[in-house]
C-alpha positions as CSV (number, residue, x, y, z in Angstrom):
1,X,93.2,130.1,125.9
2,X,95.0,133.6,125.5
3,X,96.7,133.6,122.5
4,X,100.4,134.5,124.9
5,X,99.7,130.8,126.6
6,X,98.9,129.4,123.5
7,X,101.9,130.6,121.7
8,X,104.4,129.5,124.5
9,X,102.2,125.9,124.7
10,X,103.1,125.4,120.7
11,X,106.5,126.5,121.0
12,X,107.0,124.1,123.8
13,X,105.2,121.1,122.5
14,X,107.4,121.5,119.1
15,X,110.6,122.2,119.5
16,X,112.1,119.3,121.8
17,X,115.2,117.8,120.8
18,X,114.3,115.1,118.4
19,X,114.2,111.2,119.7
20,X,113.0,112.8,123.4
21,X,109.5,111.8,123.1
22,X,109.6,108.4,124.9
23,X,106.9,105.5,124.9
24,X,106.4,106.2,128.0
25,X,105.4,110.1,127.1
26,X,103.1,108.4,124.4
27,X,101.6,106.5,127.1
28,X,100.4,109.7,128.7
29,X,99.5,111.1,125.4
30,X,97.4,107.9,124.3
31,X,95.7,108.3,128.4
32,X,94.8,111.2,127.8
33,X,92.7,110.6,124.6
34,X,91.6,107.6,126.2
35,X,89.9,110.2,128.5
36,X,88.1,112.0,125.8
37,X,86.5,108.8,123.8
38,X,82.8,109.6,124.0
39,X,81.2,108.0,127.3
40,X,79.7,105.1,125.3
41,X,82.7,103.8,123.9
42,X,84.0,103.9,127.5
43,X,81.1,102.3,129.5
44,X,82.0,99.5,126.5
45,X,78.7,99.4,125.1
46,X,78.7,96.5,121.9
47,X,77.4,99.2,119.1
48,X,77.6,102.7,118.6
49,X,74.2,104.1,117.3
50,X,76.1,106.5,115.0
51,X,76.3,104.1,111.6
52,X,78.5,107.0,110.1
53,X,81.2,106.6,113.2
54,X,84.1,108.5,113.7
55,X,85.7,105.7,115.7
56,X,86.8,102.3,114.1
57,X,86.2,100.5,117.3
58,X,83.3,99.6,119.6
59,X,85.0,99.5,123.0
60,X,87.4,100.1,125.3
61,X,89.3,97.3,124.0
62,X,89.0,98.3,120.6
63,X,91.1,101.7,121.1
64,X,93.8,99.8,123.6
65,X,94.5,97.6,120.5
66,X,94.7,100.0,117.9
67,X,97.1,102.0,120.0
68,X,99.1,99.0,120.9
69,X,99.6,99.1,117.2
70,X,100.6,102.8,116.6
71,X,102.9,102.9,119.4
72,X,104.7,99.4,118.1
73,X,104.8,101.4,114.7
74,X,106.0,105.0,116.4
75,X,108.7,103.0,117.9
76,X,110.0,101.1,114.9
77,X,110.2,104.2,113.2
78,X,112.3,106.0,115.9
79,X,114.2,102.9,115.8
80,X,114.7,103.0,111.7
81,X,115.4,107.1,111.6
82,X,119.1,106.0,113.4
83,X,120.0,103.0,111.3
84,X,121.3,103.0,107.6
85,X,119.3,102.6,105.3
86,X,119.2,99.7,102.1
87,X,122.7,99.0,101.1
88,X,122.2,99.9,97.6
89,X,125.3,98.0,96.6
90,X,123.2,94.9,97.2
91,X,120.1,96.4,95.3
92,X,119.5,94.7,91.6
93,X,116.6,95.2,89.8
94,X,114.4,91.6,89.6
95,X,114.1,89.8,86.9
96,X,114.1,86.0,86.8
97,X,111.3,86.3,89.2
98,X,109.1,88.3,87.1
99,X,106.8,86.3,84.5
100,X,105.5,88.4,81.0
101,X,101.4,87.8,81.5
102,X,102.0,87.1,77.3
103,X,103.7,84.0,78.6
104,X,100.9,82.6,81.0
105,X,98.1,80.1,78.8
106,X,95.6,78.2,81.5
107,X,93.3,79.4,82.9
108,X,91.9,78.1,86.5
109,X,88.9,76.3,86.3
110,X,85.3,77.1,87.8
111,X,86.2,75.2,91.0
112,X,89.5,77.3,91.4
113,X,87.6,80.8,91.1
114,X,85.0,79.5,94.1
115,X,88.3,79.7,96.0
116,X,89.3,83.4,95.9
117,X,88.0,86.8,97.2
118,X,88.3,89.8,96.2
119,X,89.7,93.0,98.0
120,X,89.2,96.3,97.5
121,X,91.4,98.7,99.6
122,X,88.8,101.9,100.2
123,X,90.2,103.1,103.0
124,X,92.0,106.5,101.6
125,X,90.4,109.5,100.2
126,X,90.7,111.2,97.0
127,X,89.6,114.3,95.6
128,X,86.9,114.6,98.0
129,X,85.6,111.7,100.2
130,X,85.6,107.9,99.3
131,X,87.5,107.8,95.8
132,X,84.9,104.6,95.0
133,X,81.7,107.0,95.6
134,X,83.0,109.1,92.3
135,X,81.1,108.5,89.5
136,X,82.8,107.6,86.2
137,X,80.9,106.5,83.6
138,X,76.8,106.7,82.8
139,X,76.3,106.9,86.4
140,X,78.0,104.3,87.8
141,X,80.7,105.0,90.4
142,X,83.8,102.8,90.8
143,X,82.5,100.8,93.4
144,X,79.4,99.9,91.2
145,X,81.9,98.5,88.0
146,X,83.8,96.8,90.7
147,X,80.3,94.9,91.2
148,X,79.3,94.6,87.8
149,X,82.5,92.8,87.6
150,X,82.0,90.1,89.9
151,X,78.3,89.8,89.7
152,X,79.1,89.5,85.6
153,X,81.8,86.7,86.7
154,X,79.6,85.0,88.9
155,X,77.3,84.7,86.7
156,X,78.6,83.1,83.9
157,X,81.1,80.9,86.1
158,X,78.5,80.1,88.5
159,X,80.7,81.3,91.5
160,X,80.3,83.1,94.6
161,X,83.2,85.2,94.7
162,X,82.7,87.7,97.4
163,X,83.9,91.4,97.7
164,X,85.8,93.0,100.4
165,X,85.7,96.4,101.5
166,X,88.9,98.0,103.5
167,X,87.3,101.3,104.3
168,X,88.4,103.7,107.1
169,X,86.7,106.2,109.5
170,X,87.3,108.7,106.4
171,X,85.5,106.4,103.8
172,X,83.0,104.5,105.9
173,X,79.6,106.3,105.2
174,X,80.4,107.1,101.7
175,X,81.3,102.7,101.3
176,X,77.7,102.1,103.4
177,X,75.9,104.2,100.8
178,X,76.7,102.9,98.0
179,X,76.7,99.5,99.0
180,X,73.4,98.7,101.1
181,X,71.8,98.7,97.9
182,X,73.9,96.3,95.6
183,X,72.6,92.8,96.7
184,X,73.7,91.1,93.9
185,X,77.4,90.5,95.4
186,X,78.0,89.3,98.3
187,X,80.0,91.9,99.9
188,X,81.9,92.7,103.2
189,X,83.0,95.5,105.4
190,X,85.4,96.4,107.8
191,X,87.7,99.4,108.9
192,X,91.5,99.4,108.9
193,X,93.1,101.1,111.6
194,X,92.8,105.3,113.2
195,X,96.4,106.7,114.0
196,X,97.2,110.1,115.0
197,X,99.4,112.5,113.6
198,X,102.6,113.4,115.0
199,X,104.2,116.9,115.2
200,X,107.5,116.1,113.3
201,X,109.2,118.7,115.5
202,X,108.3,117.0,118.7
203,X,106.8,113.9,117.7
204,X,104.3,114.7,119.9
205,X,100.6,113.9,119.3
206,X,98.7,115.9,117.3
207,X,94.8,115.7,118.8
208,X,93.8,116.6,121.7
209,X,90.9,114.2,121.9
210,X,89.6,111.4,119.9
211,X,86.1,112.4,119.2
212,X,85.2,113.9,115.7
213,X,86.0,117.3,115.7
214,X,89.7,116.4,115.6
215,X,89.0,114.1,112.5
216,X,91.7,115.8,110.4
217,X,94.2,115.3,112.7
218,X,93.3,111.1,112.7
219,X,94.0,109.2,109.2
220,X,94.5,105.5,108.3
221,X,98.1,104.4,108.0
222,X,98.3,103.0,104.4
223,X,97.5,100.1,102.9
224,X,99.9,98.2,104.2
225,X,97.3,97.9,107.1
226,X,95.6,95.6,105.1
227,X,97.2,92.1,107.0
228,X,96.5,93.1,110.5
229,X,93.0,94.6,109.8
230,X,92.0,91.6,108.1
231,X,93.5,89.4,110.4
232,X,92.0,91.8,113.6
233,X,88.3,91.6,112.1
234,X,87.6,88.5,112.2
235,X,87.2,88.8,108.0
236,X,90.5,86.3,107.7
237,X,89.3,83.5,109.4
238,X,85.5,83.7,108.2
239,X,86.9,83.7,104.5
240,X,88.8,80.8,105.4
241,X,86.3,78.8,106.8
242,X,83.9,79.4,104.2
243,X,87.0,77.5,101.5
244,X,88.1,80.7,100.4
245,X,92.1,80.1,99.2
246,X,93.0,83.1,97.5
247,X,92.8,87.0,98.2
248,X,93.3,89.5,94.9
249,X,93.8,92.7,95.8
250,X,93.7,96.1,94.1
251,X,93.1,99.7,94.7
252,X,89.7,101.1,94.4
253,X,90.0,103.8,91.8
254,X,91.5,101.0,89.3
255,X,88.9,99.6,87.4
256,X,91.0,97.7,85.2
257,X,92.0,95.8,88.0
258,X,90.0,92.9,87.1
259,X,89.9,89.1,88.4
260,X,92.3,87.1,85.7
261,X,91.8,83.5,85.8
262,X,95.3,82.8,83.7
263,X,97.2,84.9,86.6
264,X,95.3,83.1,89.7
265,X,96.5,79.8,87.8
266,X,99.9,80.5,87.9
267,X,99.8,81.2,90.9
268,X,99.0,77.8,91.9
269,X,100.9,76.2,89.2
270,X,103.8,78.1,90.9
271,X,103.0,77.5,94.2
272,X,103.2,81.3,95.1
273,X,101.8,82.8,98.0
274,X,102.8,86.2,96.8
275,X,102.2,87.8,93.2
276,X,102.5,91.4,92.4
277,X,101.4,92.4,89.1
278,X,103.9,94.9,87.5
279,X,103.8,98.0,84.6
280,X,106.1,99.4,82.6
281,X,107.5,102.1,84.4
282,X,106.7,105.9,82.2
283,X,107.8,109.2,83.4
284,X,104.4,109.6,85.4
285,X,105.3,106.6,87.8
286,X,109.0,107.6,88.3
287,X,107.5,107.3,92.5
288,X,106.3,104.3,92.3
289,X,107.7,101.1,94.1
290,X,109.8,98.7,92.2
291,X,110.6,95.0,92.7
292,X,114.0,94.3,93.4
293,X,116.2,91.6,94.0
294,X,118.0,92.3,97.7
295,X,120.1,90.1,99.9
296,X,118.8,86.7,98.3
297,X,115.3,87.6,98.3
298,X,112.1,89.7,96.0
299,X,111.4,93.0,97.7
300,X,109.6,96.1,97.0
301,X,111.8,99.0,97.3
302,X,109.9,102.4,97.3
303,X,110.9,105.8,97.5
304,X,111.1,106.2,101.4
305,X,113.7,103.5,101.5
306,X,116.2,105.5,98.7
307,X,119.2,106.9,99.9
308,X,118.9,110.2,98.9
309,X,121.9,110.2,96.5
310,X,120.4,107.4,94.8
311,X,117.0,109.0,93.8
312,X,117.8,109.7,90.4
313,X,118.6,105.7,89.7
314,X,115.2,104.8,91.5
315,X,113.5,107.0,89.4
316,X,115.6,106.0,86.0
317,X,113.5,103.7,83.7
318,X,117.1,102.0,82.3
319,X,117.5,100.6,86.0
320,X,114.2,99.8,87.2
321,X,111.8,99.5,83.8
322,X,108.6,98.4,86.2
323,X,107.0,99.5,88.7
324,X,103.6,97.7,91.3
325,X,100.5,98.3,90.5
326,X,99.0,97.2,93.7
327,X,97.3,94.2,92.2
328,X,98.4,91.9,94.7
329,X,97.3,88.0,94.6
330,X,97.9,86.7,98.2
331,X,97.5,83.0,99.6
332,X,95.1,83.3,102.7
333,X,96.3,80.6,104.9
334,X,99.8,82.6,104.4
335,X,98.4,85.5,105.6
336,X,96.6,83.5,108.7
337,X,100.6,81.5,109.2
338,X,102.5,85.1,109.0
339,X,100.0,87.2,111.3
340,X,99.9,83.8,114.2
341,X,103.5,83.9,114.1
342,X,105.0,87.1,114.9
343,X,103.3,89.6,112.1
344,X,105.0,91.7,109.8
345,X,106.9,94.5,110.4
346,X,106.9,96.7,107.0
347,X,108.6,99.1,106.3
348,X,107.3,102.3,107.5
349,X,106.8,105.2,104.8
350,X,107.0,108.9,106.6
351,X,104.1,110.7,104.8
352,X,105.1,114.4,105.8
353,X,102.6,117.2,105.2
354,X,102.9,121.0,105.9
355,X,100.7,123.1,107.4
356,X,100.0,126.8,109.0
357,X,100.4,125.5,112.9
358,X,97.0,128.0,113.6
359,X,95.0,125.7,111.5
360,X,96.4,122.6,113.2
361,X,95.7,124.3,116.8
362,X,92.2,125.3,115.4
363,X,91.4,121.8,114.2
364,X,92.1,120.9,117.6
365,X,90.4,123.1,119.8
366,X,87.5,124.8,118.3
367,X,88.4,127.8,120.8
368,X,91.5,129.0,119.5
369,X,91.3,131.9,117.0
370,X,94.7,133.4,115.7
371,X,93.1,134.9,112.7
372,X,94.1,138.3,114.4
373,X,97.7,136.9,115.3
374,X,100.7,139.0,113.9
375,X,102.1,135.3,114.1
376,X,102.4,132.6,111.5
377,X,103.8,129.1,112.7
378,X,104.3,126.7,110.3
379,X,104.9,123.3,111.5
380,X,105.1,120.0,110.1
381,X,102.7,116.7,111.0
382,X,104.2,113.6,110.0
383,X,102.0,110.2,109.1
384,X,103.5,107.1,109.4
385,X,102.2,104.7,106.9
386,X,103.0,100.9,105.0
387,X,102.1,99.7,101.7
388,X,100.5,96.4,101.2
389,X,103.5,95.5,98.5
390,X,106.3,95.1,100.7
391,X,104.7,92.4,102.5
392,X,106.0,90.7,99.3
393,X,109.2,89.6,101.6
394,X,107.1,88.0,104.0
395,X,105.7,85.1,101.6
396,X,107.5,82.0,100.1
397,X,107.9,81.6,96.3
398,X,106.9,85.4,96.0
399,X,106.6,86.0,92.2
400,X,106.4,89.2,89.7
401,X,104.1,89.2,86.7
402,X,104.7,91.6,84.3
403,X,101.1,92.5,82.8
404,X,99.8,95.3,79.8
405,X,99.0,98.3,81.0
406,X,95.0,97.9,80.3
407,X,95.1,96.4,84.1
408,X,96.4,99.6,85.5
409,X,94.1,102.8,85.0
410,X,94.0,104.7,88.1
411,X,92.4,107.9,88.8
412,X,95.1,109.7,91.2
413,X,93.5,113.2,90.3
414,X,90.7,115.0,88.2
415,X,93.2,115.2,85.2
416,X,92.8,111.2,85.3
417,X,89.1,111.3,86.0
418,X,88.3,113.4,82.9
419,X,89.9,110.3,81.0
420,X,87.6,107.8,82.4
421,X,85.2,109.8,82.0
422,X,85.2,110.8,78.4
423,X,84.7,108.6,75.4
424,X,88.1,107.7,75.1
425,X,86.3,104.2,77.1
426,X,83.6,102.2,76.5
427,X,81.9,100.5,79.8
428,X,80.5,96.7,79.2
429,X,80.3,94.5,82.5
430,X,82.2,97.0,85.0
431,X,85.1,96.8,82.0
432,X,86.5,99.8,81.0
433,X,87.7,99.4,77.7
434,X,89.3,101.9,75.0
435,X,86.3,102.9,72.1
436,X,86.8,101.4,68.8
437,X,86.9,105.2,67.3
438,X,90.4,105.5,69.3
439,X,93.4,105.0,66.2
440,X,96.2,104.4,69.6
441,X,95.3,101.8,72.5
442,X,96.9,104.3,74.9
443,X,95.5,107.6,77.1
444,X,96.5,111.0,75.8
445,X,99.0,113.4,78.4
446,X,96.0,115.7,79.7
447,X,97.7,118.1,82.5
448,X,94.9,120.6,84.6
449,X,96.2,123.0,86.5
450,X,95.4,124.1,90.1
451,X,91.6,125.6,89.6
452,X,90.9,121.7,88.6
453,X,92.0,120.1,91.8
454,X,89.2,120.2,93.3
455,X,86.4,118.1,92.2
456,X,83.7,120.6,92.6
457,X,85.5,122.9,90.9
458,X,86.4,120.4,88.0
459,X,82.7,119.4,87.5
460,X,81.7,123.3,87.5
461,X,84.6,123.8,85.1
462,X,83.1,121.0,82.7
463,X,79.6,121.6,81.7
464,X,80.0,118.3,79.9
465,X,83.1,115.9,79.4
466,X,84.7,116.9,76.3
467,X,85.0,114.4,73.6
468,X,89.4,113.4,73.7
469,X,88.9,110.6,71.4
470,X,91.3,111.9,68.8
471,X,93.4,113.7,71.7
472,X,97.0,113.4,72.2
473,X,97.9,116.5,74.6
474,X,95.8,118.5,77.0
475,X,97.1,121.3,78.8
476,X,95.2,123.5,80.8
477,X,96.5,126.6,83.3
478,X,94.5,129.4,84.7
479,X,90.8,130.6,84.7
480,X,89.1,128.2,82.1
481,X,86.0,126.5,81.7
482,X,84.3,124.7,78.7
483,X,80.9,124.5,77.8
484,X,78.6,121.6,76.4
485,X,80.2,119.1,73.8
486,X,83.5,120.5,73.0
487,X,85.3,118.5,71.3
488,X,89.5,118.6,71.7
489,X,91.9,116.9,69.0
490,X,95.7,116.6,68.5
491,X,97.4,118.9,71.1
492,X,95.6,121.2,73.0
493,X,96.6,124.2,75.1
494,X,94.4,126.6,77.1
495,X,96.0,129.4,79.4
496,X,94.3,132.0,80.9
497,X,96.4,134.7,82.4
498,X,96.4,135.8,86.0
499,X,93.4,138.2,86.1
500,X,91.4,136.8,82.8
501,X,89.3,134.5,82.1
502,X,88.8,132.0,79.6
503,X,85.7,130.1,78.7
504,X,85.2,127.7,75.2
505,X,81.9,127.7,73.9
506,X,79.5,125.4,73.7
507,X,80.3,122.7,70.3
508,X,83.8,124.3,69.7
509,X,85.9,122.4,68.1
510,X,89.7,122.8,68.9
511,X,92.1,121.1,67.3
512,X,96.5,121.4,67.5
513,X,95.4,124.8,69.1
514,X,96.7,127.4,71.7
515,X,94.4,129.7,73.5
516,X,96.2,132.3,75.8
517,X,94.8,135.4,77.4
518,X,91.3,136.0,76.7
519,X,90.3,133.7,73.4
520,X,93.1,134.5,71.7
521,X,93.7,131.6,69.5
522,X,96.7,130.5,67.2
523,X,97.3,127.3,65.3
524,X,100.2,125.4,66.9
């Protein structure tokens, strides 16, 4: 395409008035990528050959439905952008429906655990790839504690709680590799849904055809995908009929996110279909959903649904002290009553990312090159997404439990990882817990800067894992690597200045110190 079409093609397809783009355009839109599925999936041939497939679905059929579901989702959330949002008159944080885990004594029985599954949402990556592939500790990656777990549990319960895998077309082969291997849980797999991005301008579509080489422009709409992918797959009712009551769900990357028999109990005690384990709220989770108490019933308010005059309150600890962890325990028959009777319509979260409109244009057809362009377009693509949380509305008797925070350890980025990773934790049956040698039962604040975002770049930047077992502060900014068994105390701070270079020796020792410029180091 000549770059003059090109630019008067993007310049049309993004700057309609907003709320123009009609179903009916997206019916077009979804026609025409119809048109480009590869000619197996459209002669509807039962497998694809390709184990690592781009595509969730095996058919014709299989695209129609997922479709069916973005476009029910585009259209709630055209619907939504004109109506007010919470009245947040009528928002109180919840509290008589929230339990303190101290308070909870059973525990369920053998023949209650042969009742539950557990799930593990996959479906999202982190760092780079599956966030579950990532090794943490001697080797193992988080997928192979989350086994040790169960296979530990089953053991000495004699149970056969199986493991469930919500991957995506972004997580799939990573998932398939490391599980084809671990026999000793019974474990199952399927995909959650593939939406495309929209052009927040235009709300147009953002590929151009639905084969792999627009694979950026496709990504699995949140977690909150969970109920209708379980439900779709056929994984709901085979859990069911094989006596399975109970569902606990948790994130991948959260290995503390463990099966408690005293929570499962109260949930039965309680007759809940819905619990939703809660943290303290700290200044790192000041995004993080909250439970709330609105119009008469326990719902999960998160940051997409604040006014925006009212973001400071949401993100005050005096208002709203807790925040989800996404350790959700969830009656299955529920699930199977709410998804045969109308679904769920969650709230929908706009996930709104920026990017040069050349490498969106690239992405999409291979052809295009503007890397001589005196033009730069920046445009934005918008993902429309739901979190598994706010289903909470959805259930009867939907509870809180407010548990310690050695049930929520996630690893949202490599400053996180290098915790896990170091000997700040001790790994016995899939459990991470903190080493003896630690004087305070919490993580220290470790911050790394930009050149440790990438994982390849944080494990070329780390020779070995430092030890941070008398840590309390890590700070690091700029050029900086460290060698083999460093070991870091108190409160550390390493900047490297724009142009130098900083690298600590292998067996340094630095403790309450400061190192700026080029090795240049000062007791704090």
């Amino acid at each position: 395409m000549h770059l003059f079409n090109f630019t008067r093609w993007f310049r049309r397809s993004t700057t309609s008035d907003e709320g123009s783009t009609t179903l009916t355009t997206l019916d077009d839109e979804i026609r025409r990528l119809c048109r480009t599925l590869p000619t197996s999936i459209k002669r509807k041939v039962k497998s694809w050959s390709v184990p690592n497939r781009f595509t969730v679905f095996t058919n014709i059929k299989g695209f129609d439905t997922e479709m069916q579901g973005f476009k029910e989702l585009f259209n709630r959330y055209l619907k939504e952008r004109t109506e007010t949002k919470m009245d947040w008159s009528k928002i109180t944080a919840a509290r008589r429906d929230i339990v303190s885990y101290d308070s909870l004594l059973k525990d369920a029985d053998n023949e209650t655990l042969k009742k539950l599954a557990v799930l593990k949402v996959n479906g999202g990556l982190g760092l780079t790839g599956a966030k579950s592939a990532l090794k943490v500790q001697d080797g193992l990656t988080f997928l192979d504690l989350t086994v040790q777990q169960l296979q530990h549990l089953n053991m000495t319960k004699g149970t056969d709680i199986p493991l469930i895998l919500m991957t995506s077309f972004a997580t799939y082969e990573d998932t398939i590799r490391i599980v084809k291997n671990r026999g000793h849980v019974r474990t199952t797999t399927f995909n959650q849904s593939r939406y495309p991005a929209l052009f927040a301008d235009s709300h147009r579509l953002c590929p151009k055809d639905a084969g792999p080489s627009n694979k950026a422009l496709w990504y699995p709409p949140g977690h909150g995908d969970l109920y209708t992918a379980l439900h779709r797959s056929g994984v709901l009712d085979r859990l069911l009929s094989e006596g399975k009551e109970y569902l606990f769900v948790s994130n991948s990357d959260n290995v503390a996110a463990t099966v408690d028999e005293k929570i499962l109990q109260y949930m039965i005690d309680t007759r809940s279909e819905f619990l939703m384990e809660v943290v303290d709220k700290t200044k790192a989770d000041v995004q993080g959903g909250t439970l709330v108490e609105y119009e008469d019933s326990l719902q999960l308010l998160e940051l997409a649904q604040v006014p925006p005059d009212h973001l400071e309150d949401f993100g005050s600890a005096r208002k709203f002290s807790t925040f989800n962890t996404n350790n959700l325990w969830i009656d299955l028959k529920a699930i199977r009553r709410i998804m045969t009777t109308g679904g769920m319509a969650l709230p929908i979260i706009e996930n709104v990312k920026t990017t040069e409109a050349g490498e969106v244009i690239v992405q999409v057809k291979a052809a295009i090159t503007l890397s001589t362009s005196t033009h730069t377009y920046t445009t934005a693509l918008i993902k429309l997404e739901t979190a598994a949380g706010s289903a909470i509305k959805y259930f009867r008797n939907p509870r809180g439990v407010h548990v310690p925070r050695t049930r929520f350890l996630p690893v949202k980025d490599c400053s996180d990882l290098l915790l896990v990773r170091s000997d700040l934790y001790n790994v016995a049956n899939g459990q991470l817990t903190f080493s003896d040698k630690r004087m305070f039962k919490t993580p220290p604040i470790v911050k790394l800067g930009e050149q440790f975002r990438n994982i390849d770049s944080f494990q070329r930047r780390f020779k070995t894992v430092p030890s941070l077992v008398d840590l309390d502060h890590l700070t690091v900014a700029g050029d900086v690597s460290f060698g083999r068994s460093v070991t870091l105390r108190g409160t550390v701070v390493v900047t490297a200045s724009e142009g130098q270079t900083i690298e600590v020796p292998d067996g340094c020792l630095l403790e309450n110190k400061l190192l700026a410029g080029a090795l240049n180091m000062t007791r704090l």
